[in-house]
MITORGU-867861 format. One record per residue: x negated, y, z negated of N, C-alpha, C in turn; residue in three letters. Coordinates in nm, 4 decimals. Layout:
% MITORGU-867861
+----------+----------+----------+----------+----------+----------+----------+----------+----------+------+
:       nX :       nY :       nZ :      caX :      caY :      caZ :       cX :       cY :       cZ : gugu :
+----------+----------+----------+----------+----------+----------+----------+----------+----------+------+
:        X :        Y :        Z :        X :        Y :        Z :        X :        Y :        Z :  ALA :
...
+----------+----------+----------+----------+----------+----------+----------+----------+----------+------+
//
This chain:
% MITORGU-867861
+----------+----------+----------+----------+----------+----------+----------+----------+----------+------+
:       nX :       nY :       nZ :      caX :      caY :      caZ :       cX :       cY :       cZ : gugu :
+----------+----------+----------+----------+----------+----------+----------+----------+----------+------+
: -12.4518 :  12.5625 : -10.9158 : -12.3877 :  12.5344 : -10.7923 : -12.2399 :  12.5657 : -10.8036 :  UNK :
: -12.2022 :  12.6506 : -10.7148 : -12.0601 :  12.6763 : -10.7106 : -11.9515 :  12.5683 : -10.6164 :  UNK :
: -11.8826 :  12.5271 : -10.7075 : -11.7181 :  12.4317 : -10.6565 : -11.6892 :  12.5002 : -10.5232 :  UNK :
: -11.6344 :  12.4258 : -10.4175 : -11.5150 :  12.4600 : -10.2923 : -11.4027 :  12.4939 : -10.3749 :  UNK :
: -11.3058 :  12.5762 : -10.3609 : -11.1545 :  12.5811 : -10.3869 : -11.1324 :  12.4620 : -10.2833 :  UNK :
: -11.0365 :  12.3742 : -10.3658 : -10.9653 :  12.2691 : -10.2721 : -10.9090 :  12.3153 : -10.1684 :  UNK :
: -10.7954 :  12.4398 : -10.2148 : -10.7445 :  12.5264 : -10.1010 : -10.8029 :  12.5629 :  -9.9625 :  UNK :
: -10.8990 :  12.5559 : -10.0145 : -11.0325 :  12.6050 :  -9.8603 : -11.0260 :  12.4902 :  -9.8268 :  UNK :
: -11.0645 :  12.3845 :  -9.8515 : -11.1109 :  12.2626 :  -9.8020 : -10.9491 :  12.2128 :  -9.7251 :  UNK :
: -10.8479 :  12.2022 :  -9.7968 : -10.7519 :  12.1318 :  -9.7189 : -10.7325 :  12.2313 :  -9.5710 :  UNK :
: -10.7505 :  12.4115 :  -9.6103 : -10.7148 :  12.4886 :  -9.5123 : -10.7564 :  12.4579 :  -9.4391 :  UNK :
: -10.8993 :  12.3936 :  -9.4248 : -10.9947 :  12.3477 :  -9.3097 : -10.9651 :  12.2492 :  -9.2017 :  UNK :
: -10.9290 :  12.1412 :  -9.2987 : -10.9054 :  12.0095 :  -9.2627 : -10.7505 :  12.0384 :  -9.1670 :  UNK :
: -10.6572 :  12.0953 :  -9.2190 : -10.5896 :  12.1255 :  -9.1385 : -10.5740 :  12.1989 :  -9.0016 :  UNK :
: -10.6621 :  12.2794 :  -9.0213 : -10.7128 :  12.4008 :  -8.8711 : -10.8201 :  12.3068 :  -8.8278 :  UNK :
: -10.8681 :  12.1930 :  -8.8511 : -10.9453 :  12.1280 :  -8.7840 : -10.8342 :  11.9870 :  -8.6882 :  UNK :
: -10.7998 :  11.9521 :  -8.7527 : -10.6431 :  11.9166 :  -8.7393 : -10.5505 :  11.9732 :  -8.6168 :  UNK :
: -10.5060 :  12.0977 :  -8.6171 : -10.4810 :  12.1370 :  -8.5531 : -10.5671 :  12.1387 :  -8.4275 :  UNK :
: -10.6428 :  12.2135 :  -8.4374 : -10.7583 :  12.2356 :  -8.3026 : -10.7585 :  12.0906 :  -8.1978 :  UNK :
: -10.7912 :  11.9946 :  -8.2858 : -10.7861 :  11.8341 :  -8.2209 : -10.6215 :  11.8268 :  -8.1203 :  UNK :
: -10.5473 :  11.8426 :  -8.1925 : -10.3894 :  11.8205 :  -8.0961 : -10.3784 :  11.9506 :  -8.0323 :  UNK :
: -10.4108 :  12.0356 :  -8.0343 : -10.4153 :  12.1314 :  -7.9578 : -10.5085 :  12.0972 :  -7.8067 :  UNK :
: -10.6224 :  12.0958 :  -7.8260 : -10.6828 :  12.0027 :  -7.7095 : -10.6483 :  11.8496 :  -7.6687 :  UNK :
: -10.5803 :  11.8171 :  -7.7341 : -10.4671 :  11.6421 :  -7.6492 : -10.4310 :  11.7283 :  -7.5645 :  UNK :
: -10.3223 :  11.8122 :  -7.6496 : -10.1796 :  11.8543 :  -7.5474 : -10.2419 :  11.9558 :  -7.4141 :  UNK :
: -10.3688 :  12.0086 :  -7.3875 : -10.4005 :  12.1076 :  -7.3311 : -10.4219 :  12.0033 :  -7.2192 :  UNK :
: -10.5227 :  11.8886 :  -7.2589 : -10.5775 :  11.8005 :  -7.1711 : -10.5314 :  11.7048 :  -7.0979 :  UNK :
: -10.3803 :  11.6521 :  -7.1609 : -10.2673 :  11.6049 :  -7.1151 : -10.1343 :  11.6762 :  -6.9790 :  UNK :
: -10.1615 :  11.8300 :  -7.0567 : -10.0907 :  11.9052 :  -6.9444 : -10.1773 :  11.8947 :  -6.8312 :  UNK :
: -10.3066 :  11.8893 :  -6.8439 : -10.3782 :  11.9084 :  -6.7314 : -10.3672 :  11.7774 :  -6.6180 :  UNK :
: -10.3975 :  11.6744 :  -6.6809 : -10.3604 :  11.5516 :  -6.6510 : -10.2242 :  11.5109 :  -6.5645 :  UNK :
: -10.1317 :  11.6116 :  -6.6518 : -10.0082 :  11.5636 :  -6.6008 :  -9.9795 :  11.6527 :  -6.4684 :  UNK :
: -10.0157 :  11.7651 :  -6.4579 : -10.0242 :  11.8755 :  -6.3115 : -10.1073 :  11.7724 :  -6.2154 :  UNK :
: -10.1810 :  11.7510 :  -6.2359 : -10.2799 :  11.6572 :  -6.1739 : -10.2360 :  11.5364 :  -6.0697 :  UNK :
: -10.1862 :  11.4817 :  -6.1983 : -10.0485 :  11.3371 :  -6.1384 :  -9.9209 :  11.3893 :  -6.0713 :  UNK :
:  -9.8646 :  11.5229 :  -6.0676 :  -9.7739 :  11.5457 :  -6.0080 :  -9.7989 :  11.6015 :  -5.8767 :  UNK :
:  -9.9217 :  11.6395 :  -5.8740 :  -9.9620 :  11.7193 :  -5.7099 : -10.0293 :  11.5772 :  -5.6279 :  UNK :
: -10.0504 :  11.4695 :  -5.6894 : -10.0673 :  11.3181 :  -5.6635 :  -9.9396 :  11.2773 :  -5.6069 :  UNK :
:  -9.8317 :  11.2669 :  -5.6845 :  -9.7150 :  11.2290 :  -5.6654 :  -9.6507 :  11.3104 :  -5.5384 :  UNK :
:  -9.6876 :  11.4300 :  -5.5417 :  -9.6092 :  11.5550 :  -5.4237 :  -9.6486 :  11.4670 :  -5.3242 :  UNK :
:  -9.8066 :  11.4471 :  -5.2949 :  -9.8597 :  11.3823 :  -5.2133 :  -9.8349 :  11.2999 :  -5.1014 :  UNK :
:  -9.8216 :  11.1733 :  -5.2092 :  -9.7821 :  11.0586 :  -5.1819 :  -9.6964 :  11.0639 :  -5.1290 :  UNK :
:  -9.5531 :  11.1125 :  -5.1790 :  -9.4160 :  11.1751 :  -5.1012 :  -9.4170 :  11.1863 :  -4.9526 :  UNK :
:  -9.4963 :  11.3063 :  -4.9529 :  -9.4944 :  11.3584 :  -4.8056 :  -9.5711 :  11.2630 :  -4.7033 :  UNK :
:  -9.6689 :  11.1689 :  -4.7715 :  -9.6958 :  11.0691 :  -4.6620 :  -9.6092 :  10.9669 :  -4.6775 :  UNK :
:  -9.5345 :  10.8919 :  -4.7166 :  -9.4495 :  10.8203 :  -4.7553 :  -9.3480 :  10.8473 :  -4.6327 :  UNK :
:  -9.2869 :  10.9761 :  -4.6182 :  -9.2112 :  11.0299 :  -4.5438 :  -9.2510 :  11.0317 :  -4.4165 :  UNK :
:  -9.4152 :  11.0901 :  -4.3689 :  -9.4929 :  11.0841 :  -4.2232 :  -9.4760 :  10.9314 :  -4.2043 :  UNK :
:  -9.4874 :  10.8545 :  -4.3017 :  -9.5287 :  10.6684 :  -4.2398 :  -9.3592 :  10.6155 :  -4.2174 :  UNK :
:  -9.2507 :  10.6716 :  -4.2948 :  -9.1296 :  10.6370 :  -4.2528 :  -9.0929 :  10.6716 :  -4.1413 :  UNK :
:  -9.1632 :  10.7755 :  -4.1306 :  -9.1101 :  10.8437 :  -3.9823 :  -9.2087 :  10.7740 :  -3.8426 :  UNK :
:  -9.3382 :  10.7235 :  -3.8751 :  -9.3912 :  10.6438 :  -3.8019 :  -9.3030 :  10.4695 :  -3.7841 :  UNK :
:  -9.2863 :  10.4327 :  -3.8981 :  -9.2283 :  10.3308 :  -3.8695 :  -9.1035 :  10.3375 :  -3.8111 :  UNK :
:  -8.9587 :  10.4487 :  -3.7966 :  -8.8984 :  10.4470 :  -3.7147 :  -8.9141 :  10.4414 :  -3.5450 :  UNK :
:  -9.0437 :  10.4879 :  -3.5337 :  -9.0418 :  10.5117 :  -3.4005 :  -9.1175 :  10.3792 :  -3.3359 :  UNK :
:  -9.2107 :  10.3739 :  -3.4348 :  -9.2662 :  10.2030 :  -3.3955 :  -9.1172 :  10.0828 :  -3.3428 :  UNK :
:  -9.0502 :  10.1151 :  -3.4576 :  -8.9333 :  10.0275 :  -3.4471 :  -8.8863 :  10.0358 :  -3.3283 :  UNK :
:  -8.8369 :  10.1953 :  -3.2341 :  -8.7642 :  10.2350 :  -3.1740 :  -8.8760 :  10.1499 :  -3.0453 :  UNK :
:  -8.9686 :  10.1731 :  -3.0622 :  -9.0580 :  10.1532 :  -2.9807 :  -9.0679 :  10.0244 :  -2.9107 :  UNK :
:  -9.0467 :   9.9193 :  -3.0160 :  -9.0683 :   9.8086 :  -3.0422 :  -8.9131 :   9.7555 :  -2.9669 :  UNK :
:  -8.8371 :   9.7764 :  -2.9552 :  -8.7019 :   9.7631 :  -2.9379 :  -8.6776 :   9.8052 :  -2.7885 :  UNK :
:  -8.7278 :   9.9303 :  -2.7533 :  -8.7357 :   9.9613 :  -2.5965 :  -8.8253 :   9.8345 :  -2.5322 :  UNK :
:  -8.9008 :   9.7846 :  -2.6203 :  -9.0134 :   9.7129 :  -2.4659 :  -8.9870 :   9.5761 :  -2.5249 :  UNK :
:  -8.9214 :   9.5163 :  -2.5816 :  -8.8190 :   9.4144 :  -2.5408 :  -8.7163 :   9.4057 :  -2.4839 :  UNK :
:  -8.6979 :   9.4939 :  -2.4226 :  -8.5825 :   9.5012 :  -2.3350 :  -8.5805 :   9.4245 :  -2.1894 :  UNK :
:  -8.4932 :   9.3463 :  -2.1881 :  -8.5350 :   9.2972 :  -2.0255 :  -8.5749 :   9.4455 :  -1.9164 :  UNK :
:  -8.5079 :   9.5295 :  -1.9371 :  -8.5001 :   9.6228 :  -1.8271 :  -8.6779 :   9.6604 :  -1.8110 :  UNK :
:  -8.7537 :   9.6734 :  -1.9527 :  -8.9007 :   9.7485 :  -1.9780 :  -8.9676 :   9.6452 :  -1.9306 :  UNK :
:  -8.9522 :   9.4755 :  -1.9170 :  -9.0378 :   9.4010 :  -1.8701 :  -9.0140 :   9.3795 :  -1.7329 :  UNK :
:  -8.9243 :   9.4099 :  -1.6705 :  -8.8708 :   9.4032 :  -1.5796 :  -8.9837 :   9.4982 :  -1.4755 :  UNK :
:  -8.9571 :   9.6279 :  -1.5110 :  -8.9828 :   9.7796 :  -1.4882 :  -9.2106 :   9.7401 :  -1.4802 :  UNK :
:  -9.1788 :   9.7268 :  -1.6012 :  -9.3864 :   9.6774 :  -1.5789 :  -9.4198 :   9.5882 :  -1.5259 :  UNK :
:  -9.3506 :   9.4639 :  -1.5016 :  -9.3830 :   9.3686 :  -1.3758 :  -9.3868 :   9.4062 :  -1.2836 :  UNK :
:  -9.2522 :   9.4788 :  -1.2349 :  -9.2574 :   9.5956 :  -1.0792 :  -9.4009 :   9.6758 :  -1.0735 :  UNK :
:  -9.4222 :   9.7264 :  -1.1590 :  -9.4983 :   9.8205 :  -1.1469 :  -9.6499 :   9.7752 :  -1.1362 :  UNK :
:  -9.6474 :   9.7384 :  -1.3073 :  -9.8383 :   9.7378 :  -1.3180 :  -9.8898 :   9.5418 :  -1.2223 :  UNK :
:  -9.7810 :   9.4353 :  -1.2126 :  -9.8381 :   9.3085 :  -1.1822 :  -9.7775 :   9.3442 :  -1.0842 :  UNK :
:  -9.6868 :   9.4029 :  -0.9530 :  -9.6891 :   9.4087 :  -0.8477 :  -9.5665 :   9.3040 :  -0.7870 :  UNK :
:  -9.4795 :   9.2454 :  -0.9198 :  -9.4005 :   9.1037 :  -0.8513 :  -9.2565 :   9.1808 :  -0.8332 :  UNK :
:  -9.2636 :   9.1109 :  -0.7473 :  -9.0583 :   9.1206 :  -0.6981 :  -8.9884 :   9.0383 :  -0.7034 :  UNK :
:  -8.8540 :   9.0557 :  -0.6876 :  -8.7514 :   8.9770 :  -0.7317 :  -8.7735 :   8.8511 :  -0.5800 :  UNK :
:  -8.6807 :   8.7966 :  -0.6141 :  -8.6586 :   8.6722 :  -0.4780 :  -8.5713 :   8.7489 :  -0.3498 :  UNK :
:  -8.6435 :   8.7234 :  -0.2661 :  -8.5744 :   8.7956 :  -0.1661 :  -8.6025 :   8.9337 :  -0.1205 :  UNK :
:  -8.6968 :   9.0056 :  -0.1917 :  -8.7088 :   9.1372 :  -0.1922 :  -8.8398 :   9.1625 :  -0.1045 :  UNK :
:  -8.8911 :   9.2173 :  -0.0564 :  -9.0092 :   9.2834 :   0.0406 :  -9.0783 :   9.3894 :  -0.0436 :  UNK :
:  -9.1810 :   9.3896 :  -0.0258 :  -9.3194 :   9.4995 :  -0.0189 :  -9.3031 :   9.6050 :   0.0926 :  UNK :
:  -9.2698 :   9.7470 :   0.1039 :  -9.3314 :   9.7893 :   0.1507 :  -9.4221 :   9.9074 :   0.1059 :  UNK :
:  -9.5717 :   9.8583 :   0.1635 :  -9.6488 :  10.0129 :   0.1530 :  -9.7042 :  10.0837 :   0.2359 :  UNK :
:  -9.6396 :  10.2085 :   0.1962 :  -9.6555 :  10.3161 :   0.3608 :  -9.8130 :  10.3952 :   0.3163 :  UNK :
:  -9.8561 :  10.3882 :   0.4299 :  -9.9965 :  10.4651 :   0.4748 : -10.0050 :  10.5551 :   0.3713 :  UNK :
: -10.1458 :  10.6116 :   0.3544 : -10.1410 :  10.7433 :   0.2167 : -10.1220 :  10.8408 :   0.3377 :  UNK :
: -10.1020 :  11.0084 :   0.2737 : -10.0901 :  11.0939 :   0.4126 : -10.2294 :  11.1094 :   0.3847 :  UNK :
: -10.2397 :  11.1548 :   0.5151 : -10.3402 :  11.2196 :   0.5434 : -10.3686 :  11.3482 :   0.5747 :  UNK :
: -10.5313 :  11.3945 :   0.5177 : -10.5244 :  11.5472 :   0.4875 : -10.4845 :  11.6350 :   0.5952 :  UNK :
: -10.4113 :  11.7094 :   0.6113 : -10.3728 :  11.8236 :   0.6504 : -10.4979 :  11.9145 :   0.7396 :  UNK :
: -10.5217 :  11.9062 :   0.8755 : -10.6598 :  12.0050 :   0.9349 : -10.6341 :  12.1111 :   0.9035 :  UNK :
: -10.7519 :  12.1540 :   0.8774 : -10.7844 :  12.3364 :   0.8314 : -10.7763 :  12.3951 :   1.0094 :  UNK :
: -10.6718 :  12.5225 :   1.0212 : -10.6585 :  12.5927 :   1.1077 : -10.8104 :  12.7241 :   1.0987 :  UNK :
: -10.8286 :  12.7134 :   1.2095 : -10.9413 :  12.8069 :   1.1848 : -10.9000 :  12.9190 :   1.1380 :  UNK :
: -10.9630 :  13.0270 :   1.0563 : -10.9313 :  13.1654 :   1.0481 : -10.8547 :  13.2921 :   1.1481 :  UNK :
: -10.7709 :  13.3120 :   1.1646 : -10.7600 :  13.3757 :   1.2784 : -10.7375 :  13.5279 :   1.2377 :  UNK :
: -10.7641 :  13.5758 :   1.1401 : -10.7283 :  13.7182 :   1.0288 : -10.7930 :  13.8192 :   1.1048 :  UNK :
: -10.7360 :  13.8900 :   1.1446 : -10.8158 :  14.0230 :   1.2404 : -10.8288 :  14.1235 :   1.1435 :  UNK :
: -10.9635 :  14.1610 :   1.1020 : -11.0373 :  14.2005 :   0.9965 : -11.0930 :  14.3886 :   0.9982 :  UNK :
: -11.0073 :  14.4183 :   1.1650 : -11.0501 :  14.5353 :   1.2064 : -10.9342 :  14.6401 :   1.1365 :  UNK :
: -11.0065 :  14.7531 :   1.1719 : -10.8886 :  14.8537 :   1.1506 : -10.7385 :  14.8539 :   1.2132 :  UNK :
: -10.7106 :  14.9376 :   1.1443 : -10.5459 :  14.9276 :   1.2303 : -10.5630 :  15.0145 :   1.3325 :  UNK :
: -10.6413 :  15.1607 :   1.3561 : -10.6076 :  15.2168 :   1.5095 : -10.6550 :  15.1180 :   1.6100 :  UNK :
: -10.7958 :  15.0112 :   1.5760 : -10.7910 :  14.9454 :   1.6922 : -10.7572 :  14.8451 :   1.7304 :  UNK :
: -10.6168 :  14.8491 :   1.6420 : -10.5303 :  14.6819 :   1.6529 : -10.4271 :  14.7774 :   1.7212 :  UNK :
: -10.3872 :  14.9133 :   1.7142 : -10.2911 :  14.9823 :   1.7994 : -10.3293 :  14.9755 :   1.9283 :  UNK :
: -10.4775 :  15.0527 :   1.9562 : -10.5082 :  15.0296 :   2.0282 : -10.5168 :  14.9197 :   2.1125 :  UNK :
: -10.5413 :  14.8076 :   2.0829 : -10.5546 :  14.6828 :   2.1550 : -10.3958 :  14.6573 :   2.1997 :  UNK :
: -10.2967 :  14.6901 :   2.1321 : -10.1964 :  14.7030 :   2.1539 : -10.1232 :  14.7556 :   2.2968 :  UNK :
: -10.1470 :  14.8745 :   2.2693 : -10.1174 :  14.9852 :   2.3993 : -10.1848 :  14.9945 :   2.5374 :  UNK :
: -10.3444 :  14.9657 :   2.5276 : -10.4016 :  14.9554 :   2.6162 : -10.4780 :  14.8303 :   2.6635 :  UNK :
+----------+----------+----------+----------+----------+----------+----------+----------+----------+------+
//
């Protein structure tokens, strides 16, 4: 039976060695691209919901306003101030269709009808 050279054997152990942290670091980069297109993500909704919550705010701020409760009482419950009147005018009404009156003939005998 023939001996290993140690030499072989450590060469091994080392390129086996290697190979192992070589696939961490491959699997880690991958990982870490991964978590950063996560992170991009998050960002940009972060930013859509800040920008929702400004306007909620803005929102929120217009219709406490005396003037906005004011304005939808007038409007959608129908109440008025003290002293003030209702009026509501008639809807219009439709417009009669004029009969056709388009003279559909030629023109010599619209001259004609003309002249003679």
């Amino acid at each position: 039976m023939r001996f290993v050279n140690t030499k072989t054997v450590i060469l091994l152990i080392i390129i086996v060695v290697l190979l192992l942290v070589i696939k961490n670091i491959v699997a880690s980069i991958i990982s870490l691209r991964q978590n950063s297109q996560i992170v991009t993500s998050l960002k940009q909704q972060e930013i859509l919901e800040k920008e929702k919550k400004r306007f909620l705010q803005q929102q929120f701020y217009y219709v406490t306003t005396p003037q906005f409760i004011e304005n939808e009482a007038r409007e959608k419950l129908g109440m008025v101030k003290p002293g003030e009147h209702i009026v509501l005018a008639p809807p219009p009404s439709e417009p009669q269709k004029q009969p056709d009156t388009t003279d559909y003939s030629p023109n010599w005998k619209k001259w004609w009808r003309l002249f003679f």
